[in-house]
C-alpha positions in Angstrom: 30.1 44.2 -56.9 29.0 46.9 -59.7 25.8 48.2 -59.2 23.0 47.8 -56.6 20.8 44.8 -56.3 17.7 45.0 -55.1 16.2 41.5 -53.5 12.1 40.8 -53.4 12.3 38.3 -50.1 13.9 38.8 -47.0 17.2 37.2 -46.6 17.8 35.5 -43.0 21.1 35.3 -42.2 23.4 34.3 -39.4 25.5 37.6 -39.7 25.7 40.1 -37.1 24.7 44.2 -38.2 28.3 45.0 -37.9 29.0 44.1 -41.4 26.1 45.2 -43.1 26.7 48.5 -41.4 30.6 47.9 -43.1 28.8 47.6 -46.5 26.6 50.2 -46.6 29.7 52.8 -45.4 31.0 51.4 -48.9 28.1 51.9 -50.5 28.3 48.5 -51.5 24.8 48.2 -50.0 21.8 50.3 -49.6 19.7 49.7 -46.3 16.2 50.5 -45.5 14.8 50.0 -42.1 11.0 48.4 -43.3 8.0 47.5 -40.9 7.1 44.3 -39.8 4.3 44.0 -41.9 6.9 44.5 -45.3 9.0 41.6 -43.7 6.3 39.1 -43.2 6.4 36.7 -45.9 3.1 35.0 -44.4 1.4 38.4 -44.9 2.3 39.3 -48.4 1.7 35.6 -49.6 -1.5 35.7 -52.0 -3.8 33.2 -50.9 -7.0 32.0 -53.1 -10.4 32.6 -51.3 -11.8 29.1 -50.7 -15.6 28.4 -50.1 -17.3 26.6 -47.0 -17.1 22.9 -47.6 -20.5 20.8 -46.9 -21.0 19.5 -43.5 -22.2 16.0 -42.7 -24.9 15.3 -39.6 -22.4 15.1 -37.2 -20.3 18.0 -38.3 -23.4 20.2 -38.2 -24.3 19.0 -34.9 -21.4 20.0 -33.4 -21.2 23.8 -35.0 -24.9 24.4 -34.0 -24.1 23.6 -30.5 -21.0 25.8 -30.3 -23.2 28.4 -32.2 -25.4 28.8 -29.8 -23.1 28.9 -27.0 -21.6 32.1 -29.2 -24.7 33.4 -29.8 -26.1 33.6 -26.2 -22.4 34.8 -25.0 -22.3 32.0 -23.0 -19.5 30.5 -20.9 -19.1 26.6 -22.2 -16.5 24.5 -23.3 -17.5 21.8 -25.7 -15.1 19.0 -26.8 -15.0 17.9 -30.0 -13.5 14.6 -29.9 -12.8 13.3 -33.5 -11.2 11.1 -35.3 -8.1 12.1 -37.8 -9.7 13.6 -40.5 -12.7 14.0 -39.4 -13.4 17.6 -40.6 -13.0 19.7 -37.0 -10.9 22.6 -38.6 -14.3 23.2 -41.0 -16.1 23.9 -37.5 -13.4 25.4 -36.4 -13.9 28.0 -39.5 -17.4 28.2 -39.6 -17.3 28.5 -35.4 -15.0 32.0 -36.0 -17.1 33.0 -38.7 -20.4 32.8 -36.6 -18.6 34.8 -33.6 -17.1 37.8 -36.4 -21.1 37.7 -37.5 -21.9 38.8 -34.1 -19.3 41.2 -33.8 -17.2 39.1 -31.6 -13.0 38.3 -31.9 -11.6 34.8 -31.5 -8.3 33.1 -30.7 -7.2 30.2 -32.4 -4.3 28.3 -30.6 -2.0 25.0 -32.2 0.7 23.6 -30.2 3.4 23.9 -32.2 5.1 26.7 -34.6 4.8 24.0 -37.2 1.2 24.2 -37.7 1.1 27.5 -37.5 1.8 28.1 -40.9 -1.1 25.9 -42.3 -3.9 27.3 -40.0 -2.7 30.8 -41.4 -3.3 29.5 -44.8 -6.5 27.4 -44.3 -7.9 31.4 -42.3 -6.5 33.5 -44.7 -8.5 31.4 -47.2 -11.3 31.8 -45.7 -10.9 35.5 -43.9 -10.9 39.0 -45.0 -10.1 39.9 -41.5 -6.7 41.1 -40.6 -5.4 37.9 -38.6 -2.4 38.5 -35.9 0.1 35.7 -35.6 1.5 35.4 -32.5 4.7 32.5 -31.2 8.0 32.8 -29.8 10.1 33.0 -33.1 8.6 36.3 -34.1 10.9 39.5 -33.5 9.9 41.7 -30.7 8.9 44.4 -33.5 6.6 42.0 -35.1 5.4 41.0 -31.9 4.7 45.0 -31.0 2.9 45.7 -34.2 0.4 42.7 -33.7 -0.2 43.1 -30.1 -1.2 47.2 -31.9 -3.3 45.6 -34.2 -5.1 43.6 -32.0 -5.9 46.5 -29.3 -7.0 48.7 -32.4 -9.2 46.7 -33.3 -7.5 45.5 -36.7 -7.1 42.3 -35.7 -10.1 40.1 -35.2 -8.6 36.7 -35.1 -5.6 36.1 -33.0 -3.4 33.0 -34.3 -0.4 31.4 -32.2 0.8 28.9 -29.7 0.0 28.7 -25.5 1.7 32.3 -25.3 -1.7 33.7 -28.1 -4.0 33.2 -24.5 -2.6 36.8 -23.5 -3.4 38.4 -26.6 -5.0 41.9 -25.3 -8.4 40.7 -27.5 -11.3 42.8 -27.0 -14.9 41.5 -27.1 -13.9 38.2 -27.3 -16.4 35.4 -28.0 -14.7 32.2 -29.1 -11.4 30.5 -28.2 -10.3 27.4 -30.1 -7.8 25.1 -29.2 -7.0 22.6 -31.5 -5.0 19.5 -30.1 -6.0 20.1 -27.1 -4.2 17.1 -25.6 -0.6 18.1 -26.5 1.7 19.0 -24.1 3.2 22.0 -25.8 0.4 23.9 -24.1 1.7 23.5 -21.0 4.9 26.0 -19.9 6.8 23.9 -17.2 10.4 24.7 -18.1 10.0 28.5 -16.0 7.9 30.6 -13.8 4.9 31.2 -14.1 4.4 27.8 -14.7 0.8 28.0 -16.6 -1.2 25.5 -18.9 -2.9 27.4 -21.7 -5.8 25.2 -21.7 -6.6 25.8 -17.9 -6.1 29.8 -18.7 -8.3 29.8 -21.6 -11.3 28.3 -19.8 -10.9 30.8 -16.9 -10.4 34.0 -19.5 -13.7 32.6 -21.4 -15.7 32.4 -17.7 -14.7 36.2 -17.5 -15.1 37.2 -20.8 -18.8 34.8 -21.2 -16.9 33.4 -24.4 -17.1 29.7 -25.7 -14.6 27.6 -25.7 -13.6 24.6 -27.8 -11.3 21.9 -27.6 -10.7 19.6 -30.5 -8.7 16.7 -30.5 -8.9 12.9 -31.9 -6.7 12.0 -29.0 -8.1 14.1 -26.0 -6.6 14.2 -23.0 -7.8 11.5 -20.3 -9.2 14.3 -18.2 -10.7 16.3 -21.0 -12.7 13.4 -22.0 -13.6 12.2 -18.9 -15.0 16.0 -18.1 -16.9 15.8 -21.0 -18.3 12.6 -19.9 -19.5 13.8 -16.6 -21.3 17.0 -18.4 -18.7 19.5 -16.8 -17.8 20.1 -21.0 -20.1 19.5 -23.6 -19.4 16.4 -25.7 -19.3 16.7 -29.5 -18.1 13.2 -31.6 -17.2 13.0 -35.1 -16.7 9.2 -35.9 -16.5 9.6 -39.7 -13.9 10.7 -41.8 -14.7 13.6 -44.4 -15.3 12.8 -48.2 -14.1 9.6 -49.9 -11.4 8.8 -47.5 -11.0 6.5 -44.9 -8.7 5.2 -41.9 -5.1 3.7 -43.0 -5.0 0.0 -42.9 -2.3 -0.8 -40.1 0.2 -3.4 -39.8 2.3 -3.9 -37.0 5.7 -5.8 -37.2 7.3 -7.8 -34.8 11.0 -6.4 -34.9 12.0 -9.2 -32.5 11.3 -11.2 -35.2 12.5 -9.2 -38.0 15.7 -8.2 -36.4 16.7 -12.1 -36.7 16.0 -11.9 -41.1 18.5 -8.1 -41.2 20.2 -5.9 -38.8 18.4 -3.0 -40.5 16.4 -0.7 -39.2 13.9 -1.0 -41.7 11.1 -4.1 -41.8 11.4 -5.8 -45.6 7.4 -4.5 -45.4 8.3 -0.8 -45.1 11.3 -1.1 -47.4 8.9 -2.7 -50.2 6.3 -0.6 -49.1 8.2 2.5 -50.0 9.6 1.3 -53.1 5.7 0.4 -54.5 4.7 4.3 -53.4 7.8 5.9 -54.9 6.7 4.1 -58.1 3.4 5.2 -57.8 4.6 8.9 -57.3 2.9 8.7 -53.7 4.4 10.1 -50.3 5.9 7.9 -47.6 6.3 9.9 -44.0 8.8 8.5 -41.7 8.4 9.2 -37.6 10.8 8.7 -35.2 10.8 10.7 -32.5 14.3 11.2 -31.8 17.0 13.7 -33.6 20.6 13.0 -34.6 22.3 10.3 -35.7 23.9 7.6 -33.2 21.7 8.2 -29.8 25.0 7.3 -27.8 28.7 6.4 -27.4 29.8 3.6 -25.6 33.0 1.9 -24.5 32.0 -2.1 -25.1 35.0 -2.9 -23.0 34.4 -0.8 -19.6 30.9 0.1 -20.1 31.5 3.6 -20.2 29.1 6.1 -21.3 29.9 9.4 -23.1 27.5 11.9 -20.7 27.3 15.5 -20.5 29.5 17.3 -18.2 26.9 19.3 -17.2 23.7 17.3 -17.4 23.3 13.7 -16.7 22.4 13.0 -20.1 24.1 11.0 -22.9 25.3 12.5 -25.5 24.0 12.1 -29.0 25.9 12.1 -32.1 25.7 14.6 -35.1 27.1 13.2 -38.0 27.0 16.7 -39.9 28.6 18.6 -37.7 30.5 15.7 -36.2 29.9 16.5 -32.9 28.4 14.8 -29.7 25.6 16.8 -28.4 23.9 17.8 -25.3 19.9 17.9 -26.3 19.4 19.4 -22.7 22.0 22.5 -22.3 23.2 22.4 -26.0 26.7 21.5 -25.1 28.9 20.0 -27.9 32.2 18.3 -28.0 34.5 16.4 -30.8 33.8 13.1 -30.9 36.3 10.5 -28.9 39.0 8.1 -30.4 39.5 6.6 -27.3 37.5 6.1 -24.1 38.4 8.2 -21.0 38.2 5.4 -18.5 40.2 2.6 -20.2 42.1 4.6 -22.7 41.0 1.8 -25.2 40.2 2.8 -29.2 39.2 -0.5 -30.8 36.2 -1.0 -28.4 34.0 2.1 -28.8 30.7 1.6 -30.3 28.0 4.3 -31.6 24.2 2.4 -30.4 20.7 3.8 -31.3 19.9 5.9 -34.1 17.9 9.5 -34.9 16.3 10.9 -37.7 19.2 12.2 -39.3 20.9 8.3 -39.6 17.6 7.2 -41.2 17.8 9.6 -43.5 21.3 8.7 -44.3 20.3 5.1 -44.5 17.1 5.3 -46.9 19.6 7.5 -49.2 21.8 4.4 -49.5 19.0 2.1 -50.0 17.2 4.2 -52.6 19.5 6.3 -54.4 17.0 7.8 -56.5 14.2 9.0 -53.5 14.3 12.6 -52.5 14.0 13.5 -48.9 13.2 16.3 -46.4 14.0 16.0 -42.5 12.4 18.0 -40.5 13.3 18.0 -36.6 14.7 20.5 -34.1 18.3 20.5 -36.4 16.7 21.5 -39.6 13.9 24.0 -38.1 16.5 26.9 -36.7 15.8 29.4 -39.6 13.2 31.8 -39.4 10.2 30.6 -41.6 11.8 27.5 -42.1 8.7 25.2 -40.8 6.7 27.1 -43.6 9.5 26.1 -46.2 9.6 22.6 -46.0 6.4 21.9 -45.6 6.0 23.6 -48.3 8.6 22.2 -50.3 7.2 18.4 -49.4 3.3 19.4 -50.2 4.3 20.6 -53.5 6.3 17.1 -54.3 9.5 17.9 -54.3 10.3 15.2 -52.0 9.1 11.6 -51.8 9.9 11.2 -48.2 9.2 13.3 -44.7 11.0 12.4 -42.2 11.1 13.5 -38.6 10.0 13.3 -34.9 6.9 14.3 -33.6 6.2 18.1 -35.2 5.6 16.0 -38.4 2.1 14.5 -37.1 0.3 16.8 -35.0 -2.4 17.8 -36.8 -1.0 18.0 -40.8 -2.3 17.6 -44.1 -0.9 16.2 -46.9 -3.3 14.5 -49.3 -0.5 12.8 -51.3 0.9 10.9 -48.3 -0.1 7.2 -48.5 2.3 5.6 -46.5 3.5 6.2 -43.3 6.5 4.7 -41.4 6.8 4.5 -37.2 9.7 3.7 -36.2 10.9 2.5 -32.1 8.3 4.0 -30.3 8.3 1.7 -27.3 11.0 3.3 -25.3 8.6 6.2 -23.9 6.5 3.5 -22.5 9.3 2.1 -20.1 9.2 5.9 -18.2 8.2 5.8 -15.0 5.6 8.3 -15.6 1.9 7.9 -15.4 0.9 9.7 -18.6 3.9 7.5 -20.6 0.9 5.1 -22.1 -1.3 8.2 -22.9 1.9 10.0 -24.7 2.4 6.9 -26.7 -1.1 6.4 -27.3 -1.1 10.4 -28.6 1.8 10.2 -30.6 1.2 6.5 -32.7 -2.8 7.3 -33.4 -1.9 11.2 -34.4 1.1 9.3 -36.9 -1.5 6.5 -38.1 -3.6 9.6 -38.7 -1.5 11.0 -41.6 -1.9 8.5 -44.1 -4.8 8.5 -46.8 -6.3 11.5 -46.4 -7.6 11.8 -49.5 -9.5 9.5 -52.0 -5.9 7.4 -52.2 -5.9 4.3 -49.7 -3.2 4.7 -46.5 -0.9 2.1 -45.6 0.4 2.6 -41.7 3.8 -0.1 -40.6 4.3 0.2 -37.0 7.7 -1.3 -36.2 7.6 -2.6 -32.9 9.8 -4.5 -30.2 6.1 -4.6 -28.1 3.6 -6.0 -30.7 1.6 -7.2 -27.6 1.3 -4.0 -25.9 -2.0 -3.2 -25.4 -1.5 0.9 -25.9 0.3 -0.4 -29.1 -2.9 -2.1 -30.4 -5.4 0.4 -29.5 -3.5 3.0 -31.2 -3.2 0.9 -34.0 -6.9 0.7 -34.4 -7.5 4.4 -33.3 -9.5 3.0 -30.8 -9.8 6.1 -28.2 -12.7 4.5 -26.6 -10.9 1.5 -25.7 -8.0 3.2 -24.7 -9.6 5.3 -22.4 -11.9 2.8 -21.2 -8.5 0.9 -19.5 -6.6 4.2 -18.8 -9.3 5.4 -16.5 -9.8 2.3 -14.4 -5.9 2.2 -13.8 -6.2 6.7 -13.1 -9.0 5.3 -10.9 -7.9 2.7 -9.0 -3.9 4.8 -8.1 -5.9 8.1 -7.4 -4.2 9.7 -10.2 -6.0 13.0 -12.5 -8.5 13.3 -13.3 -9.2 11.4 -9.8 -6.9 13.8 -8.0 -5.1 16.8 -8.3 -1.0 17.1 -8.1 1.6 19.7 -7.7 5.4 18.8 -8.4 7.8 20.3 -5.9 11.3 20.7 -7.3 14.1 21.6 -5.6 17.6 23.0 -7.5 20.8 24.0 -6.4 24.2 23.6 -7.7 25.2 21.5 -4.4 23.3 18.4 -5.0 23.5 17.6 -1.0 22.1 20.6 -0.5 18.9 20.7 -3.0 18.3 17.3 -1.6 18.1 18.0 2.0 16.2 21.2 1.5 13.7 19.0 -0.9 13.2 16.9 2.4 13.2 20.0 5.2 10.6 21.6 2.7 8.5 18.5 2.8 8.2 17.3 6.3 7.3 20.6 7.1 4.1 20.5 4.5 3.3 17.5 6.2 3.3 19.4 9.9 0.8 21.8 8.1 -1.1 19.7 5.1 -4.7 18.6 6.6 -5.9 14.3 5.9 -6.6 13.8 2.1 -3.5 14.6 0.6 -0.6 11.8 -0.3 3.1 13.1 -0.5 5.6 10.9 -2.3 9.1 10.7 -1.0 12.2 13.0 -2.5 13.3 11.2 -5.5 15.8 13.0 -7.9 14.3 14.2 -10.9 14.5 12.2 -14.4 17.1 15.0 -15.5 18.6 14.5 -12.2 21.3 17.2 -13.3 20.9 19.6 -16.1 23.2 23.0 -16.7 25.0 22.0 -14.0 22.2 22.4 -11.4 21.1 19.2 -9.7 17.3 18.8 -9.0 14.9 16.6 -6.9 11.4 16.4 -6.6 8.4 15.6 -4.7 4.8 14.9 -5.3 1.4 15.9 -3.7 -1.8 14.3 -4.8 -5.4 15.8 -3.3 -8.7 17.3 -4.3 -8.8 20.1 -2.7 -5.9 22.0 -4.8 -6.7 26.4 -3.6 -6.0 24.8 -0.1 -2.8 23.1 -1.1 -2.1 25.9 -2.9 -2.5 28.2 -0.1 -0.4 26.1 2.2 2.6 26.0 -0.4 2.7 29.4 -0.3 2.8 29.9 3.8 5.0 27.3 4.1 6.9 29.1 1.0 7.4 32.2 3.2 8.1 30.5 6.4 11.3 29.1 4.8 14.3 30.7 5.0 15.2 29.7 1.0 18.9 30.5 1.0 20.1 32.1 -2.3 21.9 29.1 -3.3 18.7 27.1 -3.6 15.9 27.4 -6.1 11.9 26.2 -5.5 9.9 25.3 -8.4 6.5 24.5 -7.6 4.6 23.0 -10.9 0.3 22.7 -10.3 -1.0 20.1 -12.8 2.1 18.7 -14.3 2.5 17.7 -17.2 5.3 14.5 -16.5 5.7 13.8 -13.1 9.1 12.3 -14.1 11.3 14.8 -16.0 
């Protein structure tokens, strides 16, 4: 190498300093330590100021109500509940805009690091303001300078997933979040086990801020709040501009399955062809990553598992590996099966996103397309990239699980694909209809967006399914009309409150008979009015070689239960070999 080079754009690599430090001894390299600020590629990207967009009736409706709120620095939580496309990020906006008038901050929180990337660009749009971005992939030096800019005073808007709700913000008026329903906001892997949602309503009570929940599939006890005037209720039942709801078709795979073992319906495969010939966007959902979901010996039944989670293993056909989704664990794949030693009888079943990939390349050898799941999204920035690279039309496909439909816009997308959700509806969780209610409605949701018609194929083993048909409609009303007779009538949320009691230890006799010692003494000191379920083992039963069980409690009166956990908590004797978990509100009461 003659000369130096001097490069525009960070470079992420996988290289430790060690030879960089190698190169610049050489003087092969010249380094420069730079601030954050020079290494954010978010920051230094120009964006074009855009004006406020017109607001229909029901639109300004719902702003004047949050206004208000804002304007009288008055604790409330509204609830804006409308459908995809319905125009709640232009309240969001204008919401933000009214609190910076009255010389008041704001937080703005999305679920996922996906999305974070398009509210920067939609704020930075809009704002002068210096905005501070806050999630977990940003360095602990960017993390420093932003959490400096926010006490300083530089910072008047706050952008960033559940962790944003910290964010040192002072004089804060507004707090947003926008799908409010998804489950990203709740932190139930670790302690402190918090929902973001429940933490910003308490930090707006302190602070006499507003907050605002937007979602077009709200959660069954946000909505039923709303309902019961404990939140304020604010519906948007029309889409913005000239477009309008996808038409949806459901196919009957049983059906289908008998005409081609592919795993695409003759309607999706001709529906693709017709928009790649129109130059229009197809998006492709299936919520599971890699290739082949399992391994299987046909002749004994065995079942390639984690050794240290009781998980199957999924295959990677890029790396050719079999992979542990849980603990990460990887291992060649077999040639013969452990058990029976047999070779000609093991058999790959299921498939991810990246075989569909692989397969619509062999069907259509001309169609570009970009996968984006957890395998493709390890880079830093590399959310921004592709969704980038698929807005600007360099692909005619997206494909990928459910990051791909919460809450993105892309007006060229006419088509979309969903492929085999059904299998989240057989877990033995009560929230498993609501997920797959979420997940299809937010999917059906990303079509025709813009003045072009949407087409929506729901491929389906479960055409009959109820959840299946209301979230084919969009029907949220429907929906929730069943879902909270059945919440209702089992004493479930938002009927009753629940904590999840969970148990660990790396003896799984142990963790199970401490699960049940724990128990029967909360029953000794638990008062009438609370249920406790039996010890069952968790649905990861075993994961990083821990095993874990579980109970429930369901009650009303949760800063009493709450209370008793804890002296109950210190009367144990928790050996060091066991660990308690105890989870308020959870999420799944099954993993």
């Amino acid at each position: 190498v003659t000369g130096v080079q001097t490069c525009a754009l960070p470079i992420y690599t996988k290289l430790s300093k060690a030879p960089v430090d190698s190169l610049v001894k050489k003087k092969i390299l010249n380094a420069k330590k730079l601030f954050s600020d020079e290494l954010d590629i978010l920051k230094n990207f120009e964006y074009f100021q855009t004006k406020e967009k017109v607001l229909n009736d029901e639109q300004q409706i719902a702003l004047d109500n949050i206004s208000s709120s804002i304007e009288k620095s008055k604790f409330e939580t509204h609830l804006i509940f409308g459908i995809t496309g319905s125009g709640k990020t232009e309240i969001y906006l204008r919401a933000i805009q009214k609190a910076l008038a009255l010389n008041k901050n704001a937080i703005m929180m999305v679920p996922e690091i996906a999305l974070t990337s398009q509210t920067i660009e939609r704020f930075r749009s809009r704002f002068k303001e210096q905005i501070a971005i806050i999630h977990h992939k940003r360095s602990a030096g960017e993390k420093t300078k932003e959490w400096e800019n926010i006490i300083s005073g530089k910072a008047k808007i706050v952008i960033g997933a559940r962790s944003s709700i910290f964010a040192p913000v002072k004089n804060l008026g507004l707090i947003i979040l926008d799908e409010e329903h998804d489950s990203s906001y709740k932190q139930s892997e670790e302690m402190p086990s918090y929902n973001a949602k429940h933490l910003a309503i308490m930090r707006a009570k302190f602070s006499s801020a507003t907050v605002v929940l937007g979602s077009a599939t709200p959660s069954i006890e946000s909505y039923y709040n709303a309902t019961h005037k404990k939140y304020t209720l604010n519906t948007l039942l029309k889409r913005i501009g000239k477009s309008n709801l996808a038409q949806v078709k459901i196919i009957n795979m049983k059906e289908e399955i008998k005409k081609s073992k592919s795993y695409f319906s003759n309607d999706l495969l001709d529906a693709i062809k017709q928009r790649h010939e129109k130059g229009e966007q197809t998006l492709i959902f299936l919520n599971r990553r890699g290739y082949n979901t399992s391994l299987h010996c046909l002749k004994c039944d065995y079942i390639f598992k984690c050794k240290h989670c009781d998980i199957t293993l999924t295959y990677h056909k890029k790396e050719n590996v079999l992979s542990c989704h849980s603990c990460g664990f990887k291992t060649r794949t077999a040639q013969n099966c452990p058990e029976c030693h047999s070779s000609e009888y093991i058999k790959y079943k299921g498939f991810g996103t990246e075989h569909i990939q692989s397969a619509l390349h062999a069907i259509f050898p001309n169609i570009k397309t970009i996968r984006i799941d957890r395998d493709t999204t390890t880079q830093k920035h590399s959310h921004e990239t592709l969704f980038k690279q698929f807005k600007s039309g360099k692909a005619d496909i997206l494909i990928g699980t459910q990051m791909i439909v919460k809450g993105l816009h892309f007006p060229s997308v006419t088509l979309v694909g969903i492929l085999n959700t059904d299998g989240a509806l057989n877990i033995p969780d009560f929230r498993s209809s609501e997920t797959v209610f979420q997940l299809v409605t937010q999917a059906c949701g990303r079509a025709g967006r813009s003045s072009l018609p949407g087409e929506v194929i729901i491929q389906s083993y479960m055409p009959e399914n109820d959840t299946i048909k209301l979230a084919s409609q969009q029907d949220y009303l429907g929906f929730y009309a069943s879902e909270i007779e059945n919440r209702k009538l089992f004493s479930y949320p938002p009927f009753s409150q629940m904590a999840k009691i969970v148990m660990s230890s790396q003896d799984e006799k142990k963790a199970e008979s401490f699960a049940i010692f724990f128990r029967n003494k909360l029953i000794k000191n638990l008062t009438s009015g609370y249920k406790i379920h039996p010890v069952l083992p968790s649905g990861r039963a075993k994961v990083k070689d821990v095993f874990r069980f579980h109970f429930l409690i369901r009650g009303k009166n949760m800063p009493l239960l709450s209370s008793i956990l804890d002296k109950v908590k210190n009367e144990v004797n928790l050996p060091h070999s066991i660990s308690l978990f105890i989870d308020i509100d959870p999420i799944s009461t099954f993993f």
